[in-house]
N, C-alpha and C positions, 0 to 999 in steps of 0.2 A: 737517095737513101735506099740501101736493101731493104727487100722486104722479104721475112719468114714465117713459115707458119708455126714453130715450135723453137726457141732459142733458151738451149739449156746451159746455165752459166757453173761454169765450173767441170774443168778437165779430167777429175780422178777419176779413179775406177769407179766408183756412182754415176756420176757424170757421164761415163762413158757408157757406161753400161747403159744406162738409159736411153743414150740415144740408140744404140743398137741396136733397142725391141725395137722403138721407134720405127726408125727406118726400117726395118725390118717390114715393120706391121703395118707400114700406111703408107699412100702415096704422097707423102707429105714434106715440104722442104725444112730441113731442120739445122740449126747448127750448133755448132759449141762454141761458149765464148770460154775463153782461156787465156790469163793475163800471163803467162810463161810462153817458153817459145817452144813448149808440147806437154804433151797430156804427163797426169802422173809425177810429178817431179815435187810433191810434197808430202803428205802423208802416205797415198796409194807407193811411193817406196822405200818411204821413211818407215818403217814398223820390222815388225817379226820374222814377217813372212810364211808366219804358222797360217795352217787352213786345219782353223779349231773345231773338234766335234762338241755339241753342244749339249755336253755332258750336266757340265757349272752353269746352265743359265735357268734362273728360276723361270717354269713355264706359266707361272701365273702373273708373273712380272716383266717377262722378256719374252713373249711366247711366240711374237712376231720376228722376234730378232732370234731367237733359235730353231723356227722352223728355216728361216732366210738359210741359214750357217749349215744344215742339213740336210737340205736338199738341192745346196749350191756344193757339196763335196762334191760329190758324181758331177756336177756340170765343171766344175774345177780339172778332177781328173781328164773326161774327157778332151778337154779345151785342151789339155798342155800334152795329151798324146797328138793330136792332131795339128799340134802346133811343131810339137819336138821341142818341146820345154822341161825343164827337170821339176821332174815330181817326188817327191823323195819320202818315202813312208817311214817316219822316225820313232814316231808315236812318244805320249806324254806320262807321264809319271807324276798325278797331281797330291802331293807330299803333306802330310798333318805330323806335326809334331808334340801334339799331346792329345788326351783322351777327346777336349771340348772341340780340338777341329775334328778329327777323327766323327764323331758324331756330324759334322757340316760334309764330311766324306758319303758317310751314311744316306745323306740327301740327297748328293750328286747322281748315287747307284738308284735313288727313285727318280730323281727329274731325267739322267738320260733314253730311259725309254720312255717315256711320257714326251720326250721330246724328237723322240723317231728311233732313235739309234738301236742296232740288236742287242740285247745281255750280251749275246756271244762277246764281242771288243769292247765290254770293259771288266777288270776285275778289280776284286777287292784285294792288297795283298797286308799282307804284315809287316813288321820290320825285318823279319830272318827271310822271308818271299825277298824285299826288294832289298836285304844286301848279298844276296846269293845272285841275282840280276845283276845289280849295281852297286858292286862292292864299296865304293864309292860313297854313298849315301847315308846319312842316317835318320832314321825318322821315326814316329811310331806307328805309322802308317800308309798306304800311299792308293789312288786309285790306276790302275795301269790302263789308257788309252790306246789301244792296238792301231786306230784309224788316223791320228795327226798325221799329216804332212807337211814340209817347207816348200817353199817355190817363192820363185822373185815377182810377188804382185807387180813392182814395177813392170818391168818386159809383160806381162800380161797385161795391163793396160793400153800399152802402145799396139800387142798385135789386136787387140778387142777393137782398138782404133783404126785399123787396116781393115776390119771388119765392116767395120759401123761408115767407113768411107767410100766402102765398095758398093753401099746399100745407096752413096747419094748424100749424107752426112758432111758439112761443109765445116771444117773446122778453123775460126778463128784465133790465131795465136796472136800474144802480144796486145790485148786489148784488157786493159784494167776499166772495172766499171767507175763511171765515176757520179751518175745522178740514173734516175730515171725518173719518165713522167706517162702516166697512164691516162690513156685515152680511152674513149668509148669500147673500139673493139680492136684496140690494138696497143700496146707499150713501147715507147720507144726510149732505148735505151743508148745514152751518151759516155765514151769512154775517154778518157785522160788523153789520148791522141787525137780529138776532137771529131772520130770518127765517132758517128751514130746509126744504129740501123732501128726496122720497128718489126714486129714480132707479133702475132693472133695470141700467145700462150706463149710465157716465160718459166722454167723450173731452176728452183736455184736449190743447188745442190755444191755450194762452194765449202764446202768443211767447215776449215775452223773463220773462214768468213760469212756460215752462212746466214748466220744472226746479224751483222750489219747491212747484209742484202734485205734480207725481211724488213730489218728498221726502214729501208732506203722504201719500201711499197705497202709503210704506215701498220706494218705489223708486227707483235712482241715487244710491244716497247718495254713494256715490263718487266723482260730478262735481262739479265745481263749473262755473261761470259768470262771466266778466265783461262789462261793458255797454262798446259804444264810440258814441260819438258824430260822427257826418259832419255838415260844419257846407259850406256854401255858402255864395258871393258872388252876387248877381243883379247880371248885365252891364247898366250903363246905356242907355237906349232907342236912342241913338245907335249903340251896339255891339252891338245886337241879331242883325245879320246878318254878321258879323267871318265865322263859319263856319255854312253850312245845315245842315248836319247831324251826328250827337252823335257828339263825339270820345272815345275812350279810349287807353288806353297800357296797354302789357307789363306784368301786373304782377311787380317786382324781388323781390318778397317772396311765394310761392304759399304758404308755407308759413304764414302770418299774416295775422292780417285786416286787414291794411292796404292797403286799395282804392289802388291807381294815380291821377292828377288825370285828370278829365272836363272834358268842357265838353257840355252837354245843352242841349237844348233843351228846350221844357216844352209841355205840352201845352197852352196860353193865348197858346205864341207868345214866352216870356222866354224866355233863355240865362241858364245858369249854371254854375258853375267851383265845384271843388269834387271829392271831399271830403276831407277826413282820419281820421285814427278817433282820437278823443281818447279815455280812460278817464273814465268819470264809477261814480256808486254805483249808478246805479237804471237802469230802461226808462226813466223816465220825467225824466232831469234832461236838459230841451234847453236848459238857459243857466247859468250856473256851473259848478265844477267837484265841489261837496261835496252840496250838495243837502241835505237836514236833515239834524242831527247825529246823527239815531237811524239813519236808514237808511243814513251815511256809516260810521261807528264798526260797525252790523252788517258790511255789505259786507267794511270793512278788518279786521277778526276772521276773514272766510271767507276773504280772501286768505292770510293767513299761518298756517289752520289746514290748511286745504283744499289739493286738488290743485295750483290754480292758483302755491302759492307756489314749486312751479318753476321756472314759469317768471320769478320775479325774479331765478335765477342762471344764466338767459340773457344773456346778454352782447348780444346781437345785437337781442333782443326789446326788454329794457331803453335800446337807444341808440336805438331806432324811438320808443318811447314819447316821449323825451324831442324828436323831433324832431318829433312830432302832435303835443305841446303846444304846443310853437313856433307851430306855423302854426295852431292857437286863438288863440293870444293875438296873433298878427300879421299883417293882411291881407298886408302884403307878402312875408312869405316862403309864403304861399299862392301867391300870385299869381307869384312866381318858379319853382314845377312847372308851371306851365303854361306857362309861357313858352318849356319846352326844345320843345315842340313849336310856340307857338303866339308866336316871337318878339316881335311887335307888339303884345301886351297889355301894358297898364298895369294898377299898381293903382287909378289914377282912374279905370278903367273903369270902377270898380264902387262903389259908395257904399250898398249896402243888402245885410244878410244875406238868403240865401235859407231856405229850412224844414229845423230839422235835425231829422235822423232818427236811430235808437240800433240796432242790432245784437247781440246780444246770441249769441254763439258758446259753445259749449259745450268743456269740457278735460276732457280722459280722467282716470281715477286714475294715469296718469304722466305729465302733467302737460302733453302736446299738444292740442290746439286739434282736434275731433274735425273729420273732412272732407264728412261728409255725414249725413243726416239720421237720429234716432234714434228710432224706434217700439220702444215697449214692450209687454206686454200685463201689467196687475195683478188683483189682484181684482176681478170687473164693470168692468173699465176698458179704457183705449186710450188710449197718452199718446202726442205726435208730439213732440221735442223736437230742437233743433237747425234749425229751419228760417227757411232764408237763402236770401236772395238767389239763384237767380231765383224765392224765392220766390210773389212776387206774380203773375211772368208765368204759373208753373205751376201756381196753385192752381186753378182746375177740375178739370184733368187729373189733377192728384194728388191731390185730395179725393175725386174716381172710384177712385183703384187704393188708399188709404185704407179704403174702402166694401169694394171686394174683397176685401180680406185679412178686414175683419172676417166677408165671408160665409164667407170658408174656414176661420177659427177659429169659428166657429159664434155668436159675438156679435149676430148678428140675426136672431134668429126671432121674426119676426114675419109678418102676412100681407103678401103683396104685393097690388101695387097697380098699374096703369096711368095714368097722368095725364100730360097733355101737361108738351112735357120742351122747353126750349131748347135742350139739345142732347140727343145719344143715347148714354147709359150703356154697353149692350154695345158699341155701337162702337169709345167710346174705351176701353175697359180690353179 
């Protein structure tokens, strides 16, 4: 049986990035477990591909998750000039359509410097500002983001990976966890190929699995999980340039994870509209709604045993649900949320879906949709669970303060190590 001294389960950009300080910072043998046949191939390139300035994140609420997002731009940039990756500065136009969001605008212009960023890149504009910009648009308001950029998190995960392998990083593909059992001073972890290794220190950092990994080492029992699904429309070639750069809207719902409609741009140059959050069973169902019968009839058992089933006697939750399924099953009532900003689209705009992606948010033991990210520590372990969106933008930076904590719980002793570094560790944490 191998043996390692740090086995971080789960391949994405989190995942990966983690192990990168790692190795980076220790003489320490570590690997990635990854039930796919390579890193990234679920949410890390299923999303946006925006690299959000962290203008929208409340900093009494989100404050860790929006220092991550702003001090991982610059490590972003840098990373895709020295990679030759396309970086594309498009910048965002975050759009209110009556006076009450307009005031929620109001708030953004005080949380983005409270959350690093300079006055200079962002303004406030008007409605006659942003149709003289974007003729296109109509709003009654809008905040202009000069600093967004697109790029394909994917591809930056895989060369992060080329990194993190250079450092000594052993990556396991093709191994689904399937138990684990903890020992004294070591976990050993058994996978569905009946392959097993054992591990000093385990981080589970698997997305929208990371919550039945935690259950698997006796911790969280208390939450549950549901999966949502954001589905896109790609604007036909003709319509490619309707709007230059990536719109968003107020979202009417903070309290749920019901994304507001976009309209993006993509880092190859397509526009796309979108999304909704449909409920499906899995991370992993991007087209129907039931997915197999095993993992559908599990899921719907955790719904009505679990926390989550409070919120079916939500009132408010329940008519949102019903109104993201609609706009699955119907291009046109998709295409009608964008339209209260973006009159002049059609739904013949669009004749091709774009790439969906799943989200997967975590709900408390009474029964709310938890707000920000959840680290654990268990036996030899380290679970990160709950991490959303901007997640992608801030996984360097928060795979760094990640590393930190584990040095302040004492989780790595090991030797250290100097080796050239793409970016620099003490700096950012």
């Amino acid at each position: 049986m191998e043996k390692y001294d740090i086995a971080i389960i789960g391949g994405g950009l989190l995942g990966t990035s983690i192990s990168y300080w790692i190795s980076n910072l220790y003489d320490a043998k570590v690997a990635v477990i990854e039930k796919e046949s390579d890193v990234g191939m679920h949410t890390s390139s299923r999303n946006t591909g925006v690299v959000h300035s962290p203008f929208y994140l409340n900093p009494n609420k989100k404050g860790k998750l929006a220092r991550a997002a702003f001090l991982s731009h610059e490590m972003w940039e840098t990373f895709a000039k020295k990679k030759g990756l396309p970086w594309n500065m498009v910048g965002t136009m975050e759009i209110a359509l009556d006076e009450a969001q307009h005031k929620i605008l109001e708030k953004y212009m005080d949380w983005g410097p409270r959350n690093g960023m300079s006055e200079k890149n962002m303004e406030l504009l008007n409605s006659s500002d942003v149709a003289q910009r974007e003729p296109n648009i109509r709003c009654h308001s809008a905040i202009h983001c000069k600093t967004d950029a697109v790029v394909d998190y994917g591809e930056f995960t895989r060369k992060l990976k080329e990194e993190s392998q250079r450092n000594g990083t052993k990556f396991l593909f093709n191994r689904q966890l399937e138990s684990v059992e903890n020992l004294d001073d070591a976990t050993i972890l058994a996978f569905q190929n009946k392959e097993k290794i054992s591990s000093k220190i385990v981080i589970n950092c698997a997305g929208g699995y990371s919550l039945d990994v935690a259950k698997k080492f006796g911790l969280a029992n208390d939450y549950s999980s549901l999966h949502f699904r954001g589905e896109y429309w790609i604007a036909n070639a003709e319509y490619t340039n309707l709007v230059k750069t990536n719109v968003y809207s107020v979202p009417k719902y903070p309290d749920f994870p019901f994304l507001d409609p976009h309209w993006i741009i993509r880092s190859d140059g397509k526009s796309e509209v979108g999304p909704n959050a449909v409920p499906v069973p899995s991370p992993e169902t991007y087209s129907g709604y039931v997915g197999d019968i095993e993992t559908f009839i599990s899921k719907l058992t955790e719904i009505v045993t679990g926390s989550t089933r409070k919120l079916l006697l939500n009132a408010d939750f329940m008519n949102l649900v019903a109104k993201e399924w609609l706009s699955s099953l119907s291009k046109t009532v998709m295409i009608e949320r964008i339209q209260e900003f973006m009159p002049k689209v059609k739904p013949e705009f669009f004749s091709e879906r774009g790439t969906a992606g799943i989200r997967t948010p975590i709900i408390t033991p009474e029964g709310n949709f938890l707000p920000d990210v959840l680290e654990l520590v268990g036996p030899n372990s380290y679970h990160i669970l709950n991490y959303n969106s901007p997640g992608a933008t801030g996984a360097p930076a928060y795979s760094a303060f990640v590393v930190r904590s584990m040095q302040e719980k004492g989780l790595l002793q090991y030797k250290t190590q100097k080796t050239d570094s793409i970016w620099d560790f003490e700096t950012i944490i």
